[in-house]
C-alpha positions as CSV (number, residue, x, y, z in Angstrom):
1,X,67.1,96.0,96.9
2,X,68.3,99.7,98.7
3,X,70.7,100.0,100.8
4,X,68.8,99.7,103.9
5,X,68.5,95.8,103.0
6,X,72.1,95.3,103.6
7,X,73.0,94.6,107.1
8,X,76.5,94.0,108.0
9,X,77.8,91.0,110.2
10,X,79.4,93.0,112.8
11,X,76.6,95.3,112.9
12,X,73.9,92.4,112.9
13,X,75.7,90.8,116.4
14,X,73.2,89.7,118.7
15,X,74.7,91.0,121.8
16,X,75.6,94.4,120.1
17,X,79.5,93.6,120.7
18,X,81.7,94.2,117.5
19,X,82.3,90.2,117.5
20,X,84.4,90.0,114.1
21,X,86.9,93.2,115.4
22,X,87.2,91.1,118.9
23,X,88.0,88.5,117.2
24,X,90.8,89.6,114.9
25,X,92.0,91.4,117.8
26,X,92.0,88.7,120.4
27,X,96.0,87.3,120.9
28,X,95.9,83.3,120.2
29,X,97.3,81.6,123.0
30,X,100.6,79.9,123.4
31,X,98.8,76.7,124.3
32,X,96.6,76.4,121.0
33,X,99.6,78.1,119.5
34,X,101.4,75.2,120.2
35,X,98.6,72.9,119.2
36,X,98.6,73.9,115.7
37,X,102.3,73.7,115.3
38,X,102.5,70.5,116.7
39,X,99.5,69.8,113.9
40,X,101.9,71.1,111.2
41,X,104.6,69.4,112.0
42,X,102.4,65.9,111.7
43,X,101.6,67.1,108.2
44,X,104.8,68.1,107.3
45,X,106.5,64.7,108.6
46,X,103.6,62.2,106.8
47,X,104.3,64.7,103.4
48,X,107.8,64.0,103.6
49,X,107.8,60.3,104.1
50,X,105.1,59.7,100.9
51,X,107.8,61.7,99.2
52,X,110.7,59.7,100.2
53,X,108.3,56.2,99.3
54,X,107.9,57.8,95.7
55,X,104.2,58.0,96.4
């Protein structure tokens, strides 16, 4: 295998566009912010209550 085998996954896009960086650079919004607090905080309650049963 040379070099020239290798492709990279933002150079290998479809549409050209440097997906991965857009991604990483794309601000999450409040909404789905919010969304995956509200997640964690499910989690976090149902951990604490098996805790407090002793399982």
């Amino acid at each position: 295998m040379n070099n020239e085998d290798r492709t990279n996954p933002v150079e290998a896009d479809n549409d050209g566009e440097t997906k991965g960086v857009d991604e990483v650079i794309t601000p999450t919004s409040p909404q789905t912010l919010e969304q995956e607090a509200e997640a964690l905080r499910r989690k976090i309650a149902e951990i604490e209550r098996k805790v407090a049963d002793g399982n």
